[in-house]
SERO-4910 file (N, C-alpha, C, O; in steps of 0.05 Angstrom, whole numbers):
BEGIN
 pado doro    nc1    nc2    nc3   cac1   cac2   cac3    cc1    cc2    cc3    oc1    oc2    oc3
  Unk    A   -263   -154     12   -239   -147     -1   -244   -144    -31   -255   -161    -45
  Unk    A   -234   -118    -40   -239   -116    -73   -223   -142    -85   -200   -151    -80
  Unk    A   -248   -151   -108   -243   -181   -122   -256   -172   -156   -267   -150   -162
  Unk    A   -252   -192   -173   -277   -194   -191   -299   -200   -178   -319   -188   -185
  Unk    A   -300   -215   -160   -328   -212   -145   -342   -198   -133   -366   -200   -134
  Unk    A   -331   -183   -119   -335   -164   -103   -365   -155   -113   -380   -159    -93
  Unk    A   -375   -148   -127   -405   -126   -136   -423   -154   -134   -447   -148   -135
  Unk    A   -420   -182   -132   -444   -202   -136   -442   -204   -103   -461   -199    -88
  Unk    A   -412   -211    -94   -418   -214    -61   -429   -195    -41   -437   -200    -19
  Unk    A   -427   -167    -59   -432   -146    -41   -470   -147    -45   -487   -137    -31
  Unk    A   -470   -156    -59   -499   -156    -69   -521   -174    -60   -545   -170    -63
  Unk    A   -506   -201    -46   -509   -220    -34   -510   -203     -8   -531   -195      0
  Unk    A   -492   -199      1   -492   -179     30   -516   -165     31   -530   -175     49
  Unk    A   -524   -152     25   -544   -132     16   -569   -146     25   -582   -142     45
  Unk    A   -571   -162      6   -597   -183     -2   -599   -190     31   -621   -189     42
  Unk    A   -578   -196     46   -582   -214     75   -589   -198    105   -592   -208    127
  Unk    A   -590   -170     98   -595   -141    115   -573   -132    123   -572   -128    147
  Unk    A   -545   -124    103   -533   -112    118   -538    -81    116   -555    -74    100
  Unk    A   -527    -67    128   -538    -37    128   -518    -15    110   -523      7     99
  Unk    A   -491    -31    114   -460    -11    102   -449    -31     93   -451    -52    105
  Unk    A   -432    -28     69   -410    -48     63   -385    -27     60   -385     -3     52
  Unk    A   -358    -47     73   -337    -37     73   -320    -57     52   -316    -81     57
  Unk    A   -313    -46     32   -291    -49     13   -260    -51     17   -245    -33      9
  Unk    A   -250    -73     30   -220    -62     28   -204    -70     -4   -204    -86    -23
  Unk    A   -191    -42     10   -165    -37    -13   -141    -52     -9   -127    -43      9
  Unk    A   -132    -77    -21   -119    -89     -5    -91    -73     -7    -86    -57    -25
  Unk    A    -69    -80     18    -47    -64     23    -32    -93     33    -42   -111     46
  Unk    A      6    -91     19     11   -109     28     27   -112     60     43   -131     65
  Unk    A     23    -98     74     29    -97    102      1    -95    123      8    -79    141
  Unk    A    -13   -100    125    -28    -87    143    -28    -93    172    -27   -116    181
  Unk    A    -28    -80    181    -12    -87    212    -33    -90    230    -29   -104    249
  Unk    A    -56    -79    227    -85    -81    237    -98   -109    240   -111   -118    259
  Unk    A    -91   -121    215   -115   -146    196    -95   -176    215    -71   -179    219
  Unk    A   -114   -188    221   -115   -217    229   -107   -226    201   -110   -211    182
  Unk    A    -94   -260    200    -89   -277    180   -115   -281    165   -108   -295    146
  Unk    A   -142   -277    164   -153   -298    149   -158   -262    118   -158   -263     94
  Unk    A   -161   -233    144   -160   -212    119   -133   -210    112   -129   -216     88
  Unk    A   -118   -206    120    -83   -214    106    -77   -236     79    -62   -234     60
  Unk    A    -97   -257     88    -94   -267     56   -118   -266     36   -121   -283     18
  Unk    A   -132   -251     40   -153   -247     22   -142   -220     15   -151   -213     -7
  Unk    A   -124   -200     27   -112   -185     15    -95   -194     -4   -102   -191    -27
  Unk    A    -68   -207      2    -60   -224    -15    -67   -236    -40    -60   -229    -62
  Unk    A    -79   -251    -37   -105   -255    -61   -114   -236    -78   -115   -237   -103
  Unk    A   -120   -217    -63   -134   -189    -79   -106   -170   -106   -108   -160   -128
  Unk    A    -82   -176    -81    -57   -166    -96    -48   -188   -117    -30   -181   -132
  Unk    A    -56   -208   -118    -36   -225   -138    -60   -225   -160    -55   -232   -183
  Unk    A    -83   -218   -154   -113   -222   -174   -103   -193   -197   -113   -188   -219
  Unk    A    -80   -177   -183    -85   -149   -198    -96   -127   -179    -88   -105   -186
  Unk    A   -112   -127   -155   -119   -106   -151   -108    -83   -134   -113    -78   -111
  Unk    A    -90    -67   -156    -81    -47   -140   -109    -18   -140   -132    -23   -149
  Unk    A   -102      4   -132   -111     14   -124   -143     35   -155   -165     45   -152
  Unk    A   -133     33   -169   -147     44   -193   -165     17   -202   -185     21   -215
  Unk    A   -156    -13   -194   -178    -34   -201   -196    -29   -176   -221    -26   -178
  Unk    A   -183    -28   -156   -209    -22   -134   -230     -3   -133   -253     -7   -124
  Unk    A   -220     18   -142   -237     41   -141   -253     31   -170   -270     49   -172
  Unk    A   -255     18   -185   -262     18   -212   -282    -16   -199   -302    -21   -213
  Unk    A   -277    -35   -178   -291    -45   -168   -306    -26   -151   -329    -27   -159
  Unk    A   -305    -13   -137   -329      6   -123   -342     14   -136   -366     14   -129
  Unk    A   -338     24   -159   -361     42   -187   -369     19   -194   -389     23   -179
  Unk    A   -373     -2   -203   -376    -27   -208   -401    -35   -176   -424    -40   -183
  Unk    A   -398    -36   -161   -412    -48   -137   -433    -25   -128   -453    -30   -115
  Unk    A   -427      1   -137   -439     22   -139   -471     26   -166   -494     34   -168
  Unk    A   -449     12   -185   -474      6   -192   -500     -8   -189   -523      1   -188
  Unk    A   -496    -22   -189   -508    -58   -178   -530    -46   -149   -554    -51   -146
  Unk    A   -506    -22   -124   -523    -17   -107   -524     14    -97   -509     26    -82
  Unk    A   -555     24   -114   -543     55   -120   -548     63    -81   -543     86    -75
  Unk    A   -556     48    -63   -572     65    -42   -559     60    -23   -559     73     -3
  Unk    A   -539     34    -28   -519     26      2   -498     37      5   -481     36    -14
  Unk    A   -493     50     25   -474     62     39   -440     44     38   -438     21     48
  Unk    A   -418     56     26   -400     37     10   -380     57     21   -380     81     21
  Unk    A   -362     37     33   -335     51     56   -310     32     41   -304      9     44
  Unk    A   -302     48     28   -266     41     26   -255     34     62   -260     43     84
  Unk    A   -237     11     49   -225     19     85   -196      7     80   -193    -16     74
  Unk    A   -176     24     83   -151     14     72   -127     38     88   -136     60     94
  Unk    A    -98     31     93    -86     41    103    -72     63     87    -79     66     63
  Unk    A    -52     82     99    -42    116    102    -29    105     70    -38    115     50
  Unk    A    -13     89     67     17     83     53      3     85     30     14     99     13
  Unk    A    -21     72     21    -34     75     -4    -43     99    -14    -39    108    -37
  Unk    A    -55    107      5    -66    142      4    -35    157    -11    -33    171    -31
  Unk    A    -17    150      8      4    178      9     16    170    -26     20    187    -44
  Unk    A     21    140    -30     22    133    -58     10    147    -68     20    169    -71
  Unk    A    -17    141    -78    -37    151    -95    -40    178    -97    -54    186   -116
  Unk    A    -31    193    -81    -48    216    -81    -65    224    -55    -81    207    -50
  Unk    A    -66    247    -37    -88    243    -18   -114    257    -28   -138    251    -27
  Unk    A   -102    274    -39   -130    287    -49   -146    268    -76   -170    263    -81
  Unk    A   -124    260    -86   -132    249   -110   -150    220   -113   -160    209   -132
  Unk    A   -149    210    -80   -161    185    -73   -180    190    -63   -199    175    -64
  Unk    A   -183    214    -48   -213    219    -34   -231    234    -63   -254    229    -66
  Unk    A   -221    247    -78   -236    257   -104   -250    232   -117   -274    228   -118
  Unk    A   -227    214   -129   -229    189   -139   -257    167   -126   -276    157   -137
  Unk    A   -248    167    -99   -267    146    -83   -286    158    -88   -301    145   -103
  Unk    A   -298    191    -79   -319    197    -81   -336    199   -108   -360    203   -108
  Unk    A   -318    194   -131   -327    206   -160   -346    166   -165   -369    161   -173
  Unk    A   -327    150   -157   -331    122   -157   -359    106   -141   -374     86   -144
  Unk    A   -355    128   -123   -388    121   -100   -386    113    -75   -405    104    -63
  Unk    A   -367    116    -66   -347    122    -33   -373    138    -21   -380    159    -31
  Unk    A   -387    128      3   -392    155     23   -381    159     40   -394    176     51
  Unk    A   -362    154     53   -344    153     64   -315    139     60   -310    130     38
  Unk    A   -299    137     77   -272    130     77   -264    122    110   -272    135    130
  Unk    A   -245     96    109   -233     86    132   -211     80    133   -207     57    125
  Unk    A   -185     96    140   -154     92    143   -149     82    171   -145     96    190
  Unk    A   -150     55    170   -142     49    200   -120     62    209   -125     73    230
  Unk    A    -86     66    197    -70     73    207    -69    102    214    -49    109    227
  Unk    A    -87    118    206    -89    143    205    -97    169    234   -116    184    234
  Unk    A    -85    167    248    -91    188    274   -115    209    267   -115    216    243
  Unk    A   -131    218    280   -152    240    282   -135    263    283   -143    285    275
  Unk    A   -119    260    290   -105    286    293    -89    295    262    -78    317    258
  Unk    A    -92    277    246    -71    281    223    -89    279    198   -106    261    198
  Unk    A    -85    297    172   -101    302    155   -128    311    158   -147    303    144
  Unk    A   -131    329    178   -155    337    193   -173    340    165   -197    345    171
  Unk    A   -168    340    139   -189    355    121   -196    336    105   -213    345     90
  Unk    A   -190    314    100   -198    277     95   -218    269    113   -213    257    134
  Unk    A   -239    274    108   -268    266    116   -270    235    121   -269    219    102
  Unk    A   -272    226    149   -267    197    149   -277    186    168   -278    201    187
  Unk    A   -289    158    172   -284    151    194   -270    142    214   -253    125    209
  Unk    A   -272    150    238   -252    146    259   -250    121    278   -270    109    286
  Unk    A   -224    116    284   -228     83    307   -218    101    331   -200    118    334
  Unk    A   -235     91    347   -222     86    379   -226     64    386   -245     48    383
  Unk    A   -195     61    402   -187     26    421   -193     32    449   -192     55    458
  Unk    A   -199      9    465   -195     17    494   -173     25    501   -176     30    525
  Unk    A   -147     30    494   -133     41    498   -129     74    491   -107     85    495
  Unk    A   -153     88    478   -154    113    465   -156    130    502   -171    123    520
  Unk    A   -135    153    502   -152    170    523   -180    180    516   -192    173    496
  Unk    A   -192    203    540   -213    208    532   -211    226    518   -230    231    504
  Unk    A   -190    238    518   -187    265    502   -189    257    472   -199    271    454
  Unk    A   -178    234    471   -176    231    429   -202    220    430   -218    226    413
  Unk    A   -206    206    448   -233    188    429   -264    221    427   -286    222    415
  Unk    A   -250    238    444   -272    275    436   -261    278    412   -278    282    394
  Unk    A   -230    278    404   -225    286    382   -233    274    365   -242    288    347
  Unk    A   -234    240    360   -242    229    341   -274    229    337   -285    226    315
  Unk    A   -287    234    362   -313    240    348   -329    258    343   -351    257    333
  Unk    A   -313    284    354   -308    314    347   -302    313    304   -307    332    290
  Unk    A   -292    290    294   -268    291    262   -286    268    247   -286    266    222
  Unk    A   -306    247    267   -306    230    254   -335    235    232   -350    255    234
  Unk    A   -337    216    212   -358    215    190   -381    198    200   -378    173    202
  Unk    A   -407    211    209   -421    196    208   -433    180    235   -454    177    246
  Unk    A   -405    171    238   -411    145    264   -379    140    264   -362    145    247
  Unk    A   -378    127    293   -356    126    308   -351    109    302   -373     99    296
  Unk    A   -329     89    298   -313     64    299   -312     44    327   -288     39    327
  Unk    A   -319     33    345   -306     22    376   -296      1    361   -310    -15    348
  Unk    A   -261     -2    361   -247    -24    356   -241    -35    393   -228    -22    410
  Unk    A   -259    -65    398   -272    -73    415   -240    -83    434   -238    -91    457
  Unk    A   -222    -79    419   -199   -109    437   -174    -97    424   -174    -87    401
  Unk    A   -154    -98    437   -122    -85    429   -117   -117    414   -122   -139    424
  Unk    A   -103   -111    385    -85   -133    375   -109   -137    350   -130   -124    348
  Unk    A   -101   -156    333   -107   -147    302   -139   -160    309   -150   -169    329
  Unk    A   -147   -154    277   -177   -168    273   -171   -197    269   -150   -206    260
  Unk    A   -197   -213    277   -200   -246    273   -227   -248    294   -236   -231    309
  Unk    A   -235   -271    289   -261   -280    313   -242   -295    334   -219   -305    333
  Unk    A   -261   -292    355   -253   -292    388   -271   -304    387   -288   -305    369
  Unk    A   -266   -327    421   -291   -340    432   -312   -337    449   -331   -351    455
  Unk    A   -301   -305    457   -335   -288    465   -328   -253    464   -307   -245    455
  Unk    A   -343   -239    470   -344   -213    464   -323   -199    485   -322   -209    507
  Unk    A   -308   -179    480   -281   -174    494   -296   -157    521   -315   -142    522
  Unk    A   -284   -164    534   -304   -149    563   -291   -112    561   -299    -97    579
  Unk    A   -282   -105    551   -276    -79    545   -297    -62    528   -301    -38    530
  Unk    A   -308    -75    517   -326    -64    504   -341    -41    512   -343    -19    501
  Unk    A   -353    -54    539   -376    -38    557   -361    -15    562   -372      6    556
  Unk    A   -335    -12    572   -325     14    586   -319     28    567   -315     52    571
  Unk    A   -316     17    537   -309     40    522   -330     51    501   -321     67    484
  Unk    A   -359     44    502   -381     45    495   -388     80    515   -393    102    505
  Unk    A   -385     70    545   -390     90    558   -369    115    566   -372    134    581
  Unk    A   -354    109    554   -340    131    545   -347    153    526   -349    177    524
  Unk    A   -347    128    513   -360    145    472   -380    162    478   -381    186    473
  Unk    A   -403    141    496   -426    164    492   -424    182    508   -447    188    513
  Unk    A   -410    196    522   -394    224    535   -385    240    518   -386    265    521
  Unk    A   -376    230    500   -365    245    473   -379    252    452   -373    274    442
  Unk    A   -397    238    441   -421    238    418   -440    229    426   -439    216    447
  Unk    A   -465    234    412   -490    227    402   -492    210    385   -510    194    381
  Unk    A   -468    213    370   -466    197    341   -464    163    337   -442    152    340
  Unk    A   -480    154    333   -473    129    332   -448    107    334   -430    109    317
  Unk    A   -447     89    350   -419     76    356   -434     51    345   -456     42    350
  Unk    A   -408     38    323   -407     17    312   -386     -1    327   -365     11    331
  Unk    A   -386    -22    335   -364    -42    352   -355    -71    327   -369    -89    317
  Unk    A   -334    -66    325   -307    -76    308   -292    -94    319   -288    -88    342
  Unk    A   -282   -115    311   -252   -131    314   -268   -149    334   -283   -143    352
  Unk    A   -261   -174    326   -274   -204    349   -298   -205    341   -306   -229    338
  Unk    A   -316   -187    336   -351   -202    333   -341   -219    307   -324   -215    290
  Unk    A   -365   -248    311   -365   -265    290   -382   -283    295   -384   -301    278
  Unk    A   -394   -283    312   -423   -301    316   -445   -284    319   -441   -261    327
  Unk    A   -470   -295    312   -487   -278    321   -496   -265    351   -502   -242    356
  Unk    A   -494   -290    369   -493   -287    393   -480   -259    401   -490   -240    415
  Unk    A   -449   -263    387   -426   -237    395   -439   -211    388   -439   -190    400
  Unk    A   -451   -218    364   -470   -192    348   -488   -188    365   -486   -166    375
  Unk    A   -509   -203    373   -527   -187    392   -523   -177    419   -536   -158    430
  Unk    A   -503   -193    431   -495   -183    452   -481   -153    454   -488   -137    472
  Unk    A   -462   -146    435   -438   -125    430   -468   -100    425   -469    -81    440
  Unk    A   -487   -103    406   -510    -93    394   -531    -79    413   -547    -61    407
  Unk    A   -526    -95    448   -537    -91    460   -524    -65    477   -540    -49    487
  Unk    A   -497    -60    481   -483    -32    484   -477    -14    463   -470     10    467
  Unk    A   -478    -26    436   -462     -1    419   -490     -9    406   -507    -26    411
  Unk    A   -489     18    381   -514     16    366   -514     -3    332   -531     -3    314
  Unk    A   -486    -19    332   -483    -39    313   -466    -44    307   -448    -28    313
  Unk    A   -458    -70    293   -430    -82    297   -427    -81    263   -442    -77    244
  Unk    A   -394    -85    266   -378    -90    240   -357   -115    246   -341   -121    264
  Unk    A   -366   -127    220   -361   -157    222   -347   -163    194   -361   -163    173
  Unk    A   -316   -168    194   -300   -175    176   -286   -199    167   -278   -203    145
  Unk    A   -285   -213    186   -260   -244    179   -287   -261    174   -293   -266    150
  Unk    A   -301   -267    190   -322   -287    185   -324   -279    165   -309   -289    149
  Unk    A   -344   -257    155   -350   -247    126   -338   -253    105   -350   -262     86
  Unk    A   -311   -248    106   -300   -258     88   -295   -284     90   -294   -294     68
  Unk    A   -291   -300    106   -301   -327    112   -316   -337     91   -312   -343     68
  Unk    A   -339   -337    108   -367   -336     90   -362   -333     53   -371   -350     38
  Unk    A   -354   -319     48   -351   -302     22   -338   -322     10   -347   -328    -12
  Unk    A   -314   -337     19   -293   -355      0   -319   -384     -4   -314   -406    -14
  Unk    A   -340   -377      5   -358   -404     -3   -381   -389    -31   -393   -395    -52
  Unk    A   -379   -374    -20   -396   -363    -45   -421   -346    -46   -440   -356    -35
  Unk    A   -425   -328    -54   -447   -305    -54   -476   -321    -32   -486   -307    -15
  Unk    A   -481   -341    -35   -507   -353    -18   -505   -359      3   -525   -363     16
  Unk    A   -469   -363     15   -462   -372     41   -459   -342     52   -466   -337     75
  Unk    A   -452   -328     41   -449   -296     56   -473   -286     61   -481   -280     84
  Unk    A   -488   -285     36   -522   -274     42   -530   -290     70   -532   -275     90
  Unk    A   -535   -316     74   -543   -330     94   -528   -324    122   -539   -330    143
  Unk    A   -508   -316    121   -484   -311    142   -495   -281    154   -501   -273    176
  Unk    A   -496   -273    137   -509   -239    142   -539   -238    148   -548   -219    161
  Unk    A   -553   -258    139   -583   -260    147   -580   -267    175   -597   -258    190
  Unk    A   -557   -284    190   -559   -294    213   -550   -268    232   -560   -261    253
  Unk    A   -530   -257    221   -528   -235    236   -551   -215    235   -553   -200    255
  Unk    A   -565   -212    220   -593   -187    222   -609   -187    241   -620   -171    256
  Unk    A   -606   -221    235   -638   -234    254   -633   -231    281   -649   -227    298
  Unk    A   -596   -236    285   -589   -219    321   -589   -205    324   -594   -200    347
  Unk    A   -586   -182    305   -588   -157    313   -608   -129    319   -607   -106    330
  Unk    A   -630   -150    303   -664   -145    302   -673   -155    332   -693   -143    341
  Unk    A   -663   -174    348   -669   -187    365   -652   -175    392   -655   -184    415
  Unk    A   -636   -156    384   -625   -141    417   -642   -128    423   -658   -118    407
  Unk    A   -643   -122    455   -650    -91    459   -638    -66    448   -615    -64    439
  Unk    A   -652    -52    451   -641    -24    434   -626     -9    458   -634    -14    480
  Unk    A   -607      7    456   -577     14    475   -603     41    490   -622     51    478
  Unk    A   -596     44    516   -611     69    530   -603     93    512   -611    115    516
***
């Protein structure tokens, strides 16, 4: 979550093998986010950070990391505030390679370069569309109902892994519930890598060396799966 901290923790991240960092913009509704990112959004909003401190923390964390891959990820209501064009210009001028609007349909703003989520509840038809629209790599949001850690990996996963790859080539990242390593190597072992948010930020409210270390534990599972057929 964009902080004053944000460019030392992201850097800590870095340092521990992660591959992408995602930046949220905090928003004060988010209907997606489990309680522990809901109040680190919170936090983020009473710290000041509306949407021009964030982006001015991404140029900031951009500097610090000219080679890592840096994803805004924040909901429609901010965008439509701000500007749509004026936030994908902005993000990108700031060091954005991408962009993530959870609330945002594949079908809508087709010309906002982004990445896309599919749920097990996506038909097959959207989850072609979304990875027909999406940036890069696919989103698998693993479990219906917001983000937080779970006490094992959502058994949905698998069927919607083999869906995806009917649809793309493109790499599928698996979202929402991973938070152990275990969950990480296991999820790692159907999709081609996970995204890991509440722990992380978990981790993070202890301090740049508990995240690095948190993120080293996840590498070391993820170095340690088999690789997906």
């Amino acid at each position: 979550m964009c902080g004053p901290d944000t460019p030392e923790l992201a850097e800590a991240a870095a340092e521990g093998g992660a591959d992408l960092l995602e930046l949220g913009f905090p928003f004060s509704d988010p209907l997606a986010d489990g309680p522990v990112i809901r109040r680190a959004a919170e936090r983020a909003l009473a710290q000041g950070m509306r949407t021009g401190a964030c982006l001015e923390t991404l140029a900031a964390t951009r500097a610090r990391l000219p080679e890592m891959p840096l994803v805004p990820m924040t909901y429609s209501s901010l965008l439509e505030a701000y500007g749509w064009e004026r936030f994908a210009d902005d993000a990108r001028a700031a060091g954005a390679t991408s962009l993530i609007i959870v609330d945002l349909p594949a079908d809508e703003r087709a010309d906002l370069r982004r990445i896309q989520l599919v749920a097990p509840t996506s038909t097959d038809k959207r989850i072609r569309l979304a990875a027909e629209r999406t940036d890069g790599w696919l989103y698998l949001v693993t479990l219906t109902g917001t983000t937080g850690a779970r006490d094992g990996l959502s058994p949905a996963l698998a069927g919607l892994v083999e869906r995806a790859r009917t649809a793309t080539k493109l790499p599928l990242y698996a979202g929402f519930g991973i938070s152990t390593p275990e969950q990480a190597r296991a999820a790692a072992e159907l999709a081609d890598g996970v995204v890991v948010g509440t722990s992380a930020l978990e981790a993070a409210e202890q301090g740049p060396a508990a995240l690095r270390d948190y993120v080293k534990s996840l590498r070391t599972a993820l170095d340690a799966a088999a690789v997906p057929a």
